[in-house]
N, C-alpha and C positions, 0 to 999 in steps of 0.2 A: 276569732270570728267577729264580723262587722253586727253593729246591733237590727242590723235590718233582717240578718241572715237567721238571728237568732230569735225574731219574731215571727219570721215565715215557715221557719223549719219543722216547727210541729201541726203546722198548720196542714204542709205540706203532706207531711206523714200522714194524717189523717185523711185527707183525703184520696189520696194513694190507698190506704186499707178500705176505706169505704166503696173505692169506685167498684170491687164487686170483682169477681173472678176474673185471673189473667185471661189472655189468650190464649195461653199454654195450655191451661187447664180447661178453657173450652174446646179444643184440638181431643186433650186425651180424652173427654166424654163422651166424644163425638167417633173417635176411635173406638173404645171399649163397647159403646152401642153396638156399632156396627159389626165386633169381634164377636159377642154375646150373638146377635140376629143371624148371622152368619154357621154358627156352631148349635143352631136353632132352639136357642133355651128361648122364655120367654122373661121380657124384660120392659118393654116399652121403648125410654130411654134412659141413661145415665143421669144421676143428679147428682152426684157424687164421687170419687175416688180419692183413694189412699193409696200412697208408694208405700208396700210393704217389704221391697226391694228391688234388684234390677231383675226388669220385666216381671215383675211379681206384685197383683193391684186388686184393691178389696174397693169394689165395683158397687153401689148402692142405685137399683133404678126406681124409676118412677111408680112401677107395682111394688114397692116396699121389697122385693125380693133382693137379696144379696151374694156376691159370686167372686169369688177369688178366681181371677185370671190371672194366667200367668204360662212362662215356657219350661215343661218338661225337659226332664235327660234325653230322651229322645229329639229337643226340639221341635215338638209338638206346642200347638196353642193350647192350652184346656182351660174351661170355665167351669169350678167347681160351685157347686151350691153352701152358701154358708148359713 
């Protein structure tokens, strides 16, 4: 590695972790609000989520409340209170 690459490189990194929530992750909060508002719990909006597996997410909103969403055997949506 050139010495230039090895000066910038953590430079780089940090700023990448600083610049603050993906896209991705503004998508799924924006989703799970909408999956929660929909299934008419109350929540406000997402401020948080955790992949606790596929299609399975521990949902934190803005009224502090918290909700395991995720798809049943039936294939149902359900948002559990946690």
């Amino acid at each position: 590695m050139n010495k230039r690459v090895k000066r910038w490189a953590p430079i780089v990194a940090l700023t990448a972790f600083l610049a603050g929530p993906s896209p991705a992750a503004d998508t799924l909060a924006k989703d799970l609000t909408s999956t929660i508002a929909l299934l008419g719990l109350p929540c406000g909006q997402v401020v948080s989520a955790k992949r606790l597996g596929e299609n399975d997410y521990l949902a934190t909103c803005s009224n502090k409340m918290r909700y395991r969403v995720f798809v049943n055997a039936q294939g149902r949506v359900v948002a559990q209170r946690q």
